[in-house]
C-alpha positions, -999 to 999 in steps of 0.1 A, spaced: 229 115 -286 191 109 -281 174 109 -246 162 139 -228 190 170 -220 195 177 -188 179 200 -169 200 234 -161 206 241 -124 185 269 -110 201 294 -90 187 324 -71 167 348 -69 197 362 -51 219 351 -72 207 364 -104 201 396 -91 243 394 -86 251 388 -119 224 411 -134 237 439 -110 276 431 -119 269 436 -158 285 463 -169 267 494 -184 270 493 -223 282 531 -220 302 533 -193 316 501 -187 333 511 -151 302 506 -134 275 480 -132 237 480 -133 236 477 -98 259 504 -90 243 528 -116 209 526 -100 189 509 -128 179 476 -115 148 468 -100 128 441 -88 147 410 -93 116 381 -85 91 357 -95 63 366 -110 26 359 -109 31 332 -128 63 319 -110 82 329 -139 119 350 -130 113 387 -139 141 417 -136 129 452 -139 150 476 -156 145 508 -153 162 529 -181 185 562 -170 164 586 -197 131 574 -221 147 560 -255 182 554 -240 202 535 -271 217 515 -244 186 498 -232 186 468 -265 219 456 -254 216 458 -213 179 434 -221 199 412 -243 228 409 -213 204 401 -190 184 383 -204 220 357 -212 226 360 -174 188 346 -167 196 320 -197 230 311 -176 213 304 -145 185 277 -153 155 308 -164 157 305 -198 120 315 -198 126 347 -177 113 380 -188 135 411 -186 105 441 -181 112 477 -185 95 502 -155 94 538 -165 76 553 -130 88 562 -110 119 574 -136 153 564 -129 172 599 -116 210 600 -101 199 595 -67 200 556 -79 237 555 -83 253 540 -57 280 553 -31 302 530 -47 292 540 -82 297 574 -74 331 567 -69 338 548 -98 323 575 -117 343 601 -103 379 579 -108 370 580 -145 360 615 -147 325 616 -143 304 638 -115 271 628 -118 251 654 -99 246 651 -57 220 655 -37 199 674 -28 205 695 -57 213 732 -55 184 752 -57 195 775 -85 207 751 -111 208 783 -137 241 785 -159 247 820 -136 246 801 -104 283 778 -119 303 810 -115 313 806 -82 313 763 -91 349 757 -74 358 728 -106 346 754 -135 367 778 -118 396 755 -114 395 744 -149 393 779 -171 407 802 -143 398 837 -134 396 856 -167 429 863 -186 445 845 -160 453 805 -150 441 789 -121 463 792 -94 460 758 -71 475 722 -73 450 710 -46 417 693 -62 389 713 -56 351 698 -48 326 716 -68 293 723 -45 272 726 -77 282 692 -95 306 676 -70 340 671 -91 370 673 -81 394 692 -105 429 701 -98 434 737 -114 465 743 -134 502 753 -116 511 789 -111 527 799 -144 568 808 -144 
């Protein structure tokens, strides 16, 4: 067929900022961008063209290629085919970004991202008394001894240590 195409609904600002927030991390697909603290700025820019801002969890993340490339099919799906996907390293991205709600899909998969405020003495001599090391390896020579999970204060997981031994 010849004739013009038609012209692709724009949604959003709003809206795009949904789906870019919903798309799932390319390492650990239980959580979204939005939920794992990376997305920024979701607007127009000077020149009226849609920008996102990304900002990467670490300098080089391998991850970063494929979560430009997702967004940049979400801003494709929604009528900004010309949209710009821009990466802001300052201020860094730290685990402060991660939602409550991330947090908690984190943890149901085994993950404890670090809380805040952080300990002050984040030395590996400051995790001996860290209730989810403990839990897991036990007193030494001996097992655990508790089937209730256990919050750690340095690293907050929760780790149920192993039954008393018969």
């Amino acid at each position: 067929m010849n004739g013009p195409q038609p012209t692709r609904l724009r949604r959003s600002v709003q809206d795009v900022r949904e789906r870019v927030e919903a798309i799932p991390d390319p390492e650990l697909p239980v959580i979204g961008l939005g939920d794992l603290g990376v997305v920024g700025s979701v607007a127009p820019g000077t020149d009226g063209v849609l920008e996102v801002e990304i900002t990467p969890t670490y300098l080089g993340c391998p991850a970063l290629p494929a979560i430009t490339s997702a967004v940049r099919e979400v801003l494709t799906a929604c009528g900004h085919p010309d949209g710009r996907v821009r990466q802001v390293l300052s201020p860094p991205w730290t685990t402060d970004r991660i939602t409550s709600e991330g947090r908690r899909k984190l943890a149901a998969n085994g993950i404890a991202p670090p809380v805040s405020p952080a300990p002050e003495d984040r030395s590996p001599s400051s995790w001996a008394g860290c209730p989810a090391r403990t839990a897991a390896r036990g007193p030494p020579g001996r097992t655990a001894r508790s089937d209730r999970p256990v919050a750690s204060r340095c690293c907050g997981a929760r780790r149920a240590a192993s039954p008393s031994p018969t």
